[in-house]
Legacy VTK file of the C-alpha trace (Angstrom):
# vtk DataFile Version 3.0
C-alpha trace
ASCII
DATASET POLYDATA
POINTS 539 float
123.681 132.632 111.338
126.082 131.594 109.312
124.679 128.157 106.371
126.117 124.985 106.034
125.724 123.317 102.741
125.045 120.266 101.334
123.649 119.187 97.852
120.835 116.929 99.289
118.819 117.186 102.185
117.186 113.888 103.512
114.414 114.523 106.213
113.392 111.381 108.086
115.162 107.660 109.004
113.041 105.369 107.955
113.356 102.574 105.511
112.998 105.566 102.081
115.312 108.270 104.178
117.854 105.494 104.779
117.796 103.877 101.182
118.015 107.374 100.077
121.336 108.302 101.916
122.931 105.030 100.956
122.732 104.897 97.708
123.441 108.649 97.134
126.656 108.073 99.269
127.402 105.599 97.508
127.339 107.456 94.146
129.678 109.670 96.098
126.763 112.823 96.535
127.017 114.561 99.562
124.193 113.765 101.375
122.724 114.962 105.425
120.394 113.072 106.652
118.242 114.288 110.092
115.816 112.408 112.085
114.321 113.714 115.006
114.179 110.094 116.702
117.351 109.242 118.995
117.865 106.377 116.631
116.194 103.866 114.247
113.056 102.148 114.748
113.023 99.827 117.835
109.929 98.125 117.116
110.078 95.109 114.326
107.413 97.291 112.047
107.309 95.808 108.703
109.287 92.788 107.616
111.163 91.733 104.896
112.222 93.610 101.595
110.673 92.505 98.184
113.058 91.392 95.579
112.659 94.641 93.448
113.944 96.161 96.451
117.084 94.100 97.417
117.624 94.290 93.251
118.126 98.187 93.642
120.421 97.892 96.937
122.548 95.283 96.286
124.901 97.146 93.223
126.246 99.108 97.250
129.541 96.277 97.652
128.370 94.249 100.375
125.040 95.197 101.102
122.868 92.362 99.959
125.447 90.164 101.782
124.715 92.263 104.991
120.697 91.998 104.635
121.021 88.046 104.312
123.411 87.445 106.876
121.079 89.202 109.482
117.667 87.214 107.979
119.454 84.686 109.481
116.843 82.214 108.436
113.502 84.342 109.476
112.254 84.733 106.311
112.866 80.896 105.032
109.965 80.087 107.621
107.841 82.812 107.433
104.600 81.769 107.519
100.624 84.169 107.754
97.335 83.982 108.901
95.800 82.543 112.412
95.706 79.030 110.132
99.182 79.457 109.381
97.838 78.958 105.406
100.812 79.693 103.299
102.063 76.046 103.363
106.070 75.425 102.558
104.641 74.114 99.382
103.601 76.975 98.434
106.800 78.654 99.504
108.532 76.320 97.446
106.310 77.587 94.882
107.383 81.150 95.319
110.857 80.930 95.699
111.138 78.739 92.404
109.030 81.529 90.476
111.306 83.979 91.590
114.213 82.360 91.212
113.250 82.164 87.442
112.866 86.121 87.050
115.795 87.385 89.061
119.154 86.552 91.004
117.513 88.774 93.804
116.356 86.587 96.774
113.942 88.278 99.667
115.143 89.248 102.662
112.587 88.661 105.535
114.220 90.657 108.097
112.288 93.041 110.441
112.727 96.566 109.634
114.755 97.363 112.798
117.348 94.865 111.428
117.424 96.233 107.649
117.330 99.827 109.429
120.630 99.209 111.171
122.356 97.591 108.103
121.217 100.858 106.020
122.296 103.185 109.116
125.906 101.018 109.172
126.400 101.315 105.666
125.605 104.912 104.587
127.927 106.168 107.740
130.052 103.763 106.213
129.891 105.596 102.675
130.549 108.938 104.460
126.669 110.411 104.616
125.963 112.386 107.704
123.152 111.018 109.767
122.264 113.590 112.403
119.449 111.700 114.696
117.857 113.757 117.742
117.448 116.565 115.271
114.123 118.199 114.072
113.139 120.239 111.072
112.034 123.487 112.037
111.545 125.363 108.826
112.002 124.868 105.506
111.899 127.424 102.348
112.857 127.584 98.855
113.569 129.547 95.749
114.695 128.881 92.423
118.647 128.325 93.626
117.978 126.036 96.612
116.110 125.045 99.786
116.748 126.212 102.926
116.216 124.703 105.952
116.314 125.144 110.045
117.102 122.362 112.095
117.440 122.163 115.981
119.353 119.719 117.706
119.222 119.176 121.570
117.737 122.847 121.789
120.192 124.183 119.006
119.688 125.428 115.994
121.595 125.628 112.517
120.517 126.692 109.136
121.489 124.346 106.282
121.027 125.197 102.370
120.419 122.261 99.870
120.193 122.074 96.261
117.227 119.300 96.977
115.085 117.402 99.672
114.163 114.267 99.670
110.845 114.522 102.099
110.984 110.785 104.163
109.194 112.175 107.249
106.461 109.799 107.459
102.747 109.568 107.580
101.880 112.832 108.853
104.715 114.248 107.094
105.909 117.819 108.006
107.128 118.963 105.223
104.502 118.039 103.109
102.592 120.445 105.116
104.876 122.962 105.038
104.956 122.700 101.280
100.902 122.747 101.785
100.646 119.667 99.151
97.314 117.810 99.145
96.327 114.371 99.499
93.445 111.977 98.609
92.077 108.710 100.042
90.471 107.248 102.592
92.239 108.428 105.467
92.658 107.099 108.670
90.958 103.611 108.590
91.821 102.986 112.762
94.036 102.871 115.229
97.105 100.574 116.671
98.614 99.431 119.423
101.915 98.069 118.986
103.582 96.019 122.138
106.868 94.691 122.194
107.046 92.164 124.349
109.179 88.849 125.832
107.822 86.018 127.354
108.110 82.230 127.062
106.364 80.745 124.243
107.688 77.358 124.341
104.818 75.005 122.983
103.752 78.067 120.736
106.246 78.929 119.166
108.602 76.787 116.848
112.823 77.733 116.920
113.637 79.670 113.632
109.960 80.108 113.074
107.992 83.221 112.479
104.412 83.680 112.155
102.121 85.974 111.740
98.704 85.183 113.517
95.529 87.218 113.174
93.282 87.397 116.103
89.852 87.687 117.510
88.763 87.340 120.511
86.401 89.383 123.339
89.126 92.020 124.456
90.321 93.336 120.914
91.419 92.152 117.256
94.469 92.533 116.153
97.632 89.845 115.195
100.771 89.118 116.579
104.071 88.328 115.170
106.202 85.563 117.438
109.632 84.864 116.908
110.368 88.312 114.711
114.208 87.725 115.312
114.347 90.944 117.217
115.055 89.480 120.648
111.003 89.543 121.038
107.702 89.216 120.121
104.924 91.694 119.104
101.117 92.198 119.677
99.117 94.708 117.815
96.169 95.853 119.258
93.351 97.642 117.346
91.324 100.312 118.779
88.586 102.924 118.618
88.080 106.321 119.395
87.069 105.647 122.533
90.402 104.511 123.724
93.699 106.660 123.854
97.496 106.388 123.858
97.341 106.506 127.536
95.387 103.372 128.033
97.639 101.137 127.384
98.986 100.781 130.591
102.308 98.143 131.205
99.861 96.534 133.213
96.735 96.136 130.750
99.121 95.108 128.028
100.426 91.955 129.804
96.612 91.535 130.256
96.333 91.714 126.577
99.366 89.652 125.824
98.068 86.932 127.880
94.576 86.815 126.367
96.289 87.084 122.556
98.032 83.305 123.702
95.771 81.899 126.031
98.039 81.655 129.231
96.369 84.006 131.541
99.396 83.263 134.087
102.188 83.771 131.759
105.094 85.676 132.860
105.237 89.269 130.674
107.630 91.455 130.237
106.683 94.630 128.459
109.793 96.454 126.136
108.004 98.983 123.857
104.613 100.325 123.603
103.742 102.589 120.431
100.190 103.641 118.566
100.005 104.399 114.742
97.292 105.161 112.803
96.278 102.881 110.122
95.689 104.349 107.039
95.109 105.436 102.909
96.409 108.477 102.370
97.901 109.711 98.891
99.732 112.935 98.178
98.566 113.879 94.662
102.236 115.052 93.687
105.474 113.618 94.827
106.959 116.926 93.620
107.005 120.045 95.182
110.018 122.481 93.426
113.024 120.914 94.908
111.573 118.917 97.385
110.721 115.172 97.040
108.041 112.790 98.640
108.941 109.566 99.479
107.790 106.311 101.624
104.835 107.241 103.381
105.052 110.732 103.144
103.926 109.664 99.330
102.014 106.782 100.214
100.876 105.411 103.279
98.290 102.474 103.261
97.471 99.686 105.284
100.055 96.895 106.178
97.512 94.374 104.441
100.019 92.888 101.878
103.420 93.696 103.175
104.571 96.600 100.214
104.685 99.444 102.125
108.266 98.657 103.400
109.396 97.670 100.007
107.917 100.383 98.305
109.942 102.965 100.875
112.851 101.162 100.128
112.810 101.500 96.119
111.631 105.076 96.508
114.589 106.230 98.227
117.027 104.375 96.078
114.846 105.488 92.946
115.427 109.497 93.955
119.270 108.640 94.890
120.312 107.832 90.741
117.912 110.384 89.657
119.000 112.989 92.118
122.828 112.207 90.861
122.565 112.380 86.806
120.967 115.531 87.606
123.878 117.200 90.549
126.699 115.630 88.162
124.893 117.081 85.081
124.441 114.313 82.796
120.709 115.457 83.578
118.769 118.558 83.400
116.975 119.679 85.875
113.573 119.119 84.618
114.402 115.450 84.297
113.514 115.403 87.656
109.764 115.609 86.937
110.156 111.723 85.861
110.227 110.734 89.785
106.373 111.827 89.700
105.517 110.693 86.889
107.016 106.796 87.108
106.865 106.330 90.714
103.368 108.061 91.654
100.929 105.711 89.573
103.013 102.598 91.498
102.248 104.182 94.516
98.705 104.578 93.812
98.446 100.751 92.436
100.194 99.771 95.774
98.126 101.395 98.223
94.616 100.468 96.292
96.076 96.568 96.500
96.546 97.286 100.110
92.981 99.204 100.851
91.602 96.095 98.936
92.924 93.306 101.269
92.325 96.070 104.357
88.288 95.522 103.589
88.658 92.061 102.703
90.333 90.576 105.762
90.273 93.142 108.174
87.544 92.581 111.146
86.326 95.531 113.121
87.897 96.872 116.127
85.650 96.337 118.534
82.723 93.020 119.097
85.229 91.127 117.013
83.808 88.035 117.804
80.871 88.605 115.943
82.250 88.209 112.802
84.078 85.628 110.703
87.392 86.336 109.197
86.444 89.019 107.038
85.050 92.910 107.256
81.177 92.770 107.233
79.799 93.551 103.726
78.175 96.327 104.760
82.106 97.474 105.998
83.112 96.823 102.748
81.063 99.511 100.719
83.708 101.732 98.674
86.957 99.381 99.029
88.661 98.072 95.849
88.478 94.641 94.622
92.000 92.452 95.142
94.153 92.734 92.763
94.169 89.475 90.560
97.848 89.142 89.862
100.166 90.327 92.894
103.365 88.238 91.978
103.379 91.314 89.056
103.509 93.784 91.745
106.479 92.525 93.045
108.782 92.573 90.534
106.635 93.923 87.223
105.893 97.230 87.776
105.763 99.551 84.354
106.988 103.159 83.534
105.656 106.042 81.128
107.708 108.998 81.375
109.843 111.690 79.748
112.621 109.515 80.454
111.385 106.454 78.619
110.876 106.298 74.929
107.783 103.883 74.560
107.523 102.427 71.197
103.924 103.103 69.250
102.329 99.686 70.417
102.810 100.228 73.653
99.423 99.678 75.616
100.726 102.220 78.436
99.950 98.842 81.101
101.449 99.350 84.237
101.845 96.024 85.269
102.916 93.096 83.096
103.549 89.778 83.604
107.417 89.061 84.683
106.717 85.263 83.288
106.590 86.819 79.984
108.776 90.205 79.793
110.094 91.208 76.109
112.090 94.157 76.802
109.799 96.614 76.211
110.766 100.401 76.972
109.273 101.342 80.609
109.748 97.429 81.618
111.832 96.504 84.015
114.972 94.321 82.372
114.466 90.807 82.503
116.599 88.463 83.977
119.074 86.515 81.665
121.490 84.183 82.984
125.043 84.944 81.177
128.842 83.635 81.604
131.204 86.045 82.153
134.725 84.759 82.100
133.470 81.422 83.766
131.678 83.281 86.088
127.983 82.697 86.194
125.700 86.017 86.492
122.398 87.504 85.597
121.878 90.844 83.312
120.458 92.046 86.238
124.270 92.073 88.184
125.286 94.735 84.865
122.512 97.339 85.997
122.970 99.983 88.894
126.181 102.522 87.865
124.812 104.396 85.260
123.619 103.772 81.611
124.014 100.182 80.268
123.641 99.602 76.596
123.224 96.233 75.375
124.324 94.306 71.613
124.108 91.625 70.507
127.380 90.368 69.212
125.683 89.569 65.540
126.426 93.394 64.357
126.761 94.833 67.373
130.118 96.208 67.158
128.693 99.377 65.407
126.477 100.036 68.985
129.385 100.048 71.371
131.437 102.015 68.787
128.320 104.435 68.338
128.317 104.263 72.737
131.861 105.349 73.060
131.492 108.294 70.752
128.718 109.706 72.689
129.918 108.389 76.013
132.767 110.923 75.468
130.529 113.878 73.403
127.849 114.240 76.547
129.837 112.781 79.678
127.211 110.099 80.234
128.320 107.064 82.106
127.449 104.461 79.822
128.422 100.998 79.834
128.886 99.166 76.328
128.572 95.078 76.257
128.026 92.814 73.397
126.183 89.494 74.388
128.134 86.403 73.117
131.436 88.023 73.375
132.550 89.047 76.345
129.334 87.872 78.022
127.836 84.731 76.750
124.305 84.127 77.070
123.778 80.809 78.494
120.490 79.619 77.468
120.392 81.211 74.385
117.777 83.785 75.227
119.178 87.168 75.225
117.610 88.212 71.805
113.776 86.838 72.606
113.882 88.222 76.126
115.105 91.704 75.262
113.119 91.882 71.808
115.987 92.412 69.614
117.564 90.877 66.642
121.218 90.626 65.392
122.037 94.425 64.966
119.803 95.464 67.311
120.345 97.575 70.801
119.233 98.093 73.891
119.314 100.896 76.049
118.936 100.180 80.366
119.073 102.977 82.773
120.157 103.024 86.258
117.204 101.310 87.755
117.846 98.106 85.756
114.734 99.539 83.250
114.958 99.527 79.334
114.730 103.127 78.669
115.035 102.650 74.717
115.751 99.974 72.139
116.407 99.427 68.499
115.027 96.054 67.461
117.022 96.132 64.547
119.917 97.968 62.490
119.799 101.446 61.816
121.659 103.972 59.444
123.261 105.872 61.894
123.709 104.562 64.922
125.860 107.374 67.070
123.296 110.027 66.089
120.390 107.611 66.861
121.835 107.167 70.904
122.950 110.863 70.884
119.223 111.852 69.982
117.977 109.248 72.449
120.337 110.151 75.385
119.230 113.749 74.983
115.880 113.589 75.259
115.657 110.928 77.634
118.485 113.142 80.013
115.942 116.106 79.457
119.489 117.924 77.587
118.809 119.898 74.561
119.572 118.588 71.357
LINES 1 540
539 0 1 2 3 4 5 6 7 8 9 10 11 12 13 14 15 16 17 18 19 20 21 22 23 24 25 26 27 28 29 30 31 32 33 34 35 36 37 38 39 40 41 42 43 44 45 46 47 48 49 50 51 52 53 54 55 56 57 58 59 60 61 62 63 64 65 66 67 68 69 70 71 72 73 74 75 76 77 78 79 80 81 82 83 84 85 86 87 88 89 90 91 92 93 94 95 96 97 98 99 100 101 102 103 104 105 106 107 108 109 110 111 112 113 114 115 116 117 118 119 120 121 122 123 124 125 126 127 128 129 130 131 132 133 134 135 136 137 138 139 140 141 142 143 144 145 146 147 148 149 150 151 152 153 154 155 156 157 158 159 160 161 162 163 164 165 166 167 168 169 170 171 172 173 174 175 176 177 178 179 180 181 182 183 184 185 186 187 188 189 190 191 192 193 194 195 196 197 198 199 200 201 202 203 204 205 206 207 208 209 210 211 212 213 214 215 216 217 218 219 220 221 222 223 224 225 226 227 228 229 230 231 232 233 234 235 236 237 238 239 240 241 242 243 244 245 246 247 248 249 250 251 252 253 254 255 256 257 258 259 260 261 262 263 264 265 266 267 268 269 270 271 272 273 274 275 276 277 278 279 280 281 282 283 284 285 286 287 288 289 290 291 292 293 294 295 296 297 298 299 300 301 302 303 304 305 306 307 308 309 310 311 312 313 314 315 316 317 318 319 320 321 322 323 324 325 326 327 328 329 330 331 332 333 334 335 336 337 338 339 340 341 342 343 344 345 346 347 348 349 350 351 352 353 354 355 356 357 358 359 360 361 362 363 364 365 366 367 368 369 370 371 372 373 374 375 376 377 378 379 380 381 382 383 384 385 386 387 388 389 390 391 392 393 394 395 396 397 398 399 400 401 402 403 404 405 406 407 408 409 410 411 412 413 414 415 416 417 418 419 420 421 422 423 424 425 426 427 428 429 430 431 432 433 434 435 436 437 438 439 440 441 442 443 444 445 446 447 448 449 450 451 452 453 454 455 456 457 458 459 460 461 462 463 464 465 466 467 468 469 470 471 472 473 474 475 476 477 478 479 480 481 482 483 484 485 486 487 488 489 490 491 492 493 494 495 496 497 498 499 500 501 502 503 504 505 506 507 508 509 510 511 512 513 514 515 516 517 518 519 520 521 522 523 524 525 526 527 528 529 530 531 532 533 534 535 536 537 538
């Protein structure tokens, strides 16, 4: 049987498959992407994508204009909890916090919306997306992976040079590649129905809400008004029910107990179960094959990451995966992905776990209890995590790929309120002028290598950049602040650590991978050094 070929392999169309593809066809990598699905997700799912997330998509022309435009206003009055709780004060809150950290807004979209803007705008970018097609097999050596697929009963061998593993919770290939997990595994069972009916009285236009319910039948919550054409009920249920139980007819039972109408006309669109669950895979690296969304990581939806964190996983793989097939990487630079995006992972998922035993009641006698697990339930669940708003934005790396300076207290979460530039932090937002055009540091971040000067004896950086620009085929973007770019509130140098003379050095992912505070003797063979050991190159 004769191989195609492609450099990388994507397996699975979900939110980290589909981020993947994108932004790999957008760096112009030849990229296949299978799904066995027919199509992408029908069901809302998750909603929304975090600012870190939109921060790494939008550098793809056009695609941060696309998410917005199909928000269309969901997310601006998205509200939680059966009390509704999150008040528009405290939206107002948010949004103003955020605003101060980065240019990125939200996007509160459902993940069948965000799915068909990624799906649009990788086949846009010339990726291949084959849906209706299964992995069959999949083995590698040290020049490549090769895998079976099967496609409406027929079958084709491809060989990749890498594969990014997006298949889910139960994930395939992670058994294939026999890689083992930790956690608490499945924590229940639920059912999801998409349904339409009339909610007027309910239901405000432009207006959705997530509402956690009790009652006699079941607990669960339902989402109304989730701007895709319908409204959603999750059930939650034991082992003693099955798939099969969830007949059309005892759903519109269900629907009609979850908002109190018992005569309300129901139609049902979609039915689908899912476990809920914490389950970890204790490497995201298997040879040439990569882990990401919940193949990595799956927790419960308890705090709203586990879209987001799909989302920057696939784009995180996509620059990685490119330095390395264009060879401005070695290979073993690779082993970064593990280390940097595995301990977020891990953070993520515990954060989750910990509002899963706070809030979540059991599945069955629900009215029993108050809002919250029993304590008895809770024996062996995290605490909540004191800080989230760092979570969103604030994560911290420690890899090969970032040189941390000998202070560094190796956090992994800092406070985006007060960032400093450290290596492994993400870049903080500054707002700069360029040619009477307003913009944020974080618009320069998302090609390749950025290095930043200020102008105050900077000149010798960007000359020391274009030497070794040319001497390693990096790319690698030189700017001095208060030259061509003018730092409008004056706070380049406190933000970023660095005094006149000083550098600093931002990869792909918009983090500081190495900085200079100050001068130093030799500037081109200081970034040479850096660029090689950070790239994994020899010196």
């Amino acid at each position: 049987m004769e191989h195609e070929r492609v450099p990388v392999l994507v397996v699975g169309g979900g939110y980290a498959g589909l981020s993947a593809a994108t932004l790999l066809a957008w760096r112009e990598v030849p990229v296949m992407l299978v799904e066995r699905r027919p199509g992408t997700s029908v069901q809302p799912k998750t909603f929304g994508a975090s600012p870190r997330a939109v921060e790494l998509l939008r550098p793809v022309p056009g695609l941060e204009e696309q998410l917005s435009q199909v928000w269309t206003g969901i997310g601006v009055n998205m509200r939680a909890d059966s009390h509704m709780i999150t008040s528009n004060d405290t939206e107002r809150a948010a949004q103003a916090f955020l605003t101060d950290i980065t240019p990125a807004a939200p996007v509160g979209a459902p993940q069948t919306e965000i799915e068909r803007v990624l799906r649009a705008k990788a086949e846009e970018l010339g990726a291949e997306l084959c849906f209706s097609t299964e992995l069959i097999s999949l083995e590698q050596d040290d020049d490549g992976v090769t895998a079976v697929l099967r496609t409406k009963g027929v079958e084709r061998v491809v060989r990749t040079d890498y594969v990014v593993a997006a298949d889910g919770y139960e994930s395939p290939v992670r058994r294939l590649m026999n890689v083992p997990t930790s956690g608490k595994g499945e924590l229940g069972r639920t059912c999801s129905i998409m349904f339409d009916a009339d909610l007027t009285g309910l239901v405000s236009d432009g207006e959705t809400t997530l509402w956690h319910l009790r009652n006699d039948l079941f607990a669960g919550a339902i989402v109304t008004g989730c701007g895709a054409g319908a409204h959603v009920l999750g059930v939650n249920y034991s082992d003693e029910d099955t798939e099969a139980d969830f007949t059309d007819e005892r759903c519109v039972d269900l629907v009609r107990a979850a908002v109190g109408r018992p005569g309300l006309d129901v139609q049902i669109l979609d039915k689908t179960t899912f476990p809920v669950a914490h389950l970890l895979a204790d490497t995201y690296r298997c040879g040439r094959v990569f882990f990401a969304g919940d193949a990595a990581h799956t927790m419960p939806p308890t705090g709203g990451q586990a879209g987001s964190l799909a989302l920057q996983d696939g784009c995180d793989l996509a620059w990685r995966l490119w330095l390395v097939l264009t060879g401005q990487a070695g290979p073993s630079f690779l082993d970064t992905y593990d280390a940097e995006r595995r301990p977020i992972g891990t953070l993520t998922a515990t954060a989750q776990l910990a509002g899963f035993g706070a809030h979540t009641p059991p599945t069955t006698h629900a009215a029993d209890y108050d809002d919250h697990m029993p304590p008895a339930a809770r024996v062996g669940y995290p605490e909540p995590m004191q800080d989230p708003a760092s979570a969103l934005v604030s994560h911290r790396y420690h890899s090969a790929a970032i040189l941390t300076e000998p202070d560094d207290d190796r956090s992994i979460l800092e406070n985006p309120r007060t960032q400093t530039g450290r290596p492994g932090s993400r870049a903080p937002h500054v707002v700069l002028d360029w040619d009477g055009q307003p913009m944020s540091t974080i618009d320069l971040f998302g090609s390749g290598f950025v290095l930043m000067a200020d102008k105050q004896g900077g000149q010798v950086w960007t000359d020391a950049g274009r030497l070794v620009k040319e001497r390693l085929g990096v790319q690698l973007t030189r700017l001095l602040v208060d030259e061509e770019l003018m730092d409008v509130e004056g706070c380049f140098r406190q933000r970023y650590g660095v005094r006149g003379g000083g550098a600093v050095l931002v990869r792909p992912d918009g983090y500081v991978a190495w900085r200079s505070p100050q001068p130093t003797p030799e500037p081109a063979a200081t970034l040479e050094r850096v660029l090689r050991q950070i790239l994994s190159r020899s010196q």
